[in-house]
N, C-alpha and C positions, 0 to 999 in steps of 0.2 A: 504494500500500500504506500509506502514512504518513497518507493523510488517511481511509483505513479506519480506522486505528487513533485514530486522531485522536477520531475519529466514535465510534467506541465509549467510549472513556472519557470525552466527554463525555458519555454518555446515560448512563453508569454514576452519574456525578458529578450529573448533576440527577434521577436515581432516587433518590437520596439525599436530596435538600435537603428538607427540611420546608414543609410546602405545607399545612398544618394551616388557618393562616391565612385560605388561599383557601376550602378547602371550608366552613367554617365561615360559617354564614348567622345574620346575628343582625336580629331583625323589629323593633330601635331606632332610629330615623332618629339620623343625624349629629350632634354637638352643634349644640344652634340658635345661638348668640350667632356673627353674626360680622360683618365689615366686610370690606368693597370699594370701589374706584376705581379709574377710569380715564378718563384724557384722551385724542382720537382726531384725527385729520383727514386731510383729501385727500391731504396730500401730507407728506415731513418739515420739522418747523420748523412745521406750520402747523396750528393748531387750531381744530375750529370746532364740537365737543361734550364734553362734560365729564358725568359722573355717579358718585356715591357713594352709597353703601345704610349704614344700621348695622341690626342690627338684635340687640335687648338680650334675645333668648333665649326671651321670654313671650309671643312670638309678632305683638307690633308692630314692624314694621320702617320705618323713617321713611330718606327720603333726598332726592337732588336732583339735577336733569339740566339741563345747559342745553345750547343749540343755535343756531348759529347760520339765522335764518328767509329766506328767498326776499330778503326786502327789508335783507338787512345786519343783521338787528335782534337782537342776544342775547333768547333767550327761556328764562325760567328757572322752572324748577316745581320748589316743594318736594312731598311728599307723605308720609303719616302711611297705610301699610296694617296694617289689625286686624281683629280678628273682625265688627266692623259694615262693611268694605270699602275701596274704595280712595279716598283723600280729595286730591285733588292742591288746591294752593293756588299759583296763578298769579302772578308779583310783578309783571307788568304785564299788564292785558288785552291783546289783541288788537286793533289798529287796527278802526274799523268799517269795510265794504264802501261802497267810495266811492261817490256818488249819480253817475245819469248826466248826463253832459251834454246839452244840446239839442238839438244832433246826433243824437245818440248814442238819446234819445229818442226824437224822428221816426223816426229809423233804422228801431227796433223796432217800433214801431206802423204802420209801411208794413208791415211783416217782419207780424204780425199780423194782419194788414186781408186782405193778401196768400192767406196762408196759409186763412183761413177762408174767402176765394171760391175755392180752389183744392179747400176740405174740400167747400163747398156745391158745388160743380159736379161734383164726384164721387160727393155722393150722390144728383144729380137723374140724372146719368148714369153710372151706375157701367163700363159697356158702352161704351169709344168708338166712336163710328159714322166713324168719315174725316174729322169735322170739325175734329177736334181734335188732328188728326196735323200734329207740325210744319212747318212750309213754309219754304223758304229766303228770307231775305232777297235784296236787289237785289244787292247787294255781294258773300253768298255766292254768290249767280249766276255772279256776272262771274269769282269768283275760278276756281270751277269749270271756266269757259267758257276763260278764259286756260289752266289748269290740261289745258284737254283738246288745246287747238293748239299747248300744247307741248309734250305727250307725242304726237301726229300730226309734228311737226317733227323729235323724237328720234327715233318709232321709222322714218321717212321715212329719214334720215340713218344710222342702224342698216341700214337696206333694203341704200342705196347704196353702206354700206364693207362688207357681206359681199358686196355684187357686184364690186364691185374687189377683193376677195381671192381669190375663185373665177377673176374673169380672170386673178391673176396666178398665182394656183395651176395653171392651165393651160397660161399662157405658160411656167412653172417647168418642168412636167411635158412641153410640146411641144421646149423646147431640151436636157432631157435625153435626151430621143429623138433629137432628131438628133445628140447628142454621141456618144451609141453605135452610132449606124449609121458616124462615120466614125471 
């Protein structure tokens, strides 16, 4: 009963409050001038991006983020956005993509070479005919060949302990036979 009553003068009490506020739609965005920050990271104690905006109301807003990048490296962009777009100014380029090595070279150009007799031979035969169905190596052979005399030796072995369970299930079931006859 108390929290009926309860319930009712609360509904009575915010029937009352002016709400004016709320319904009221106004088609002016928010003042423009404002400023923000914030520092972030994985864990606490530990930071590894940072970014602040100002922006002076007339509709430029200039600010700056930095980040820590994949290789350790602070990377920090200021930027200036205005009616002509967004203008970031970088304080350190980006390392360049490192060249390959020789290795690394060949690597590719087998990977290449490779690649386009594999293109050509698809489009002289687009249709495998048998020939080009893979075949096992000697090694796959053997492993297979081991592979199959040991599953003949398991399931041989599997044969012989469900036959000695059946004998003994028997022997089991002939000595409770004669338990009950005497």
């Amino acid at each position: 009963m108390l929290s009926h009553t309860l319930l009712v003068v609360a509904s009575v009490a915010l029937a009352g409050c002016d709400v004016s506020h709320v319904l009221e739609h106004s088609t002016e965005p928010p003042p423009k001038p404002y400023v923000f920050s914030y520092t972030a990271g994985r864990f606490p104690g530990h930071t590894d991006r940072q970014h602040s905006e100002v922006s002076d109301g007339s509709g430029v807003v200039r600010g700056v983020f930095a980040y820590v990048d994949p290789r350790h490296q602070v990377r920090t962009v200021n930027y200036v956005a205005d009616k002509e777009g967004f203008h970031p100014i970088l304080s350190e380029t980006p390392p360049d993509h490192p060249a390959d090595s020789e290795a690394v070279a060949r690597a590719k150009d087998k990977h290449y070479q490779l690649y386009a007799q594999i293109a050509q031979d698809h489009n002289e035969h687009p249709y495998p005919d048998g020939s080009s169905v893979p075949r096992q190596s000697a090694a796959v052979a053997a492993a297979a060949a081991k592979h199959a005399q040991l599953f003949r030796v398991i399931a041989e072995q599997h044969a012989r302990i469900a036959a000695e369970r059946e004998q003994l299930e028997q022997e089991h079931e002939h000595l409770q036979e004669l338990s009950q006859e005497h």
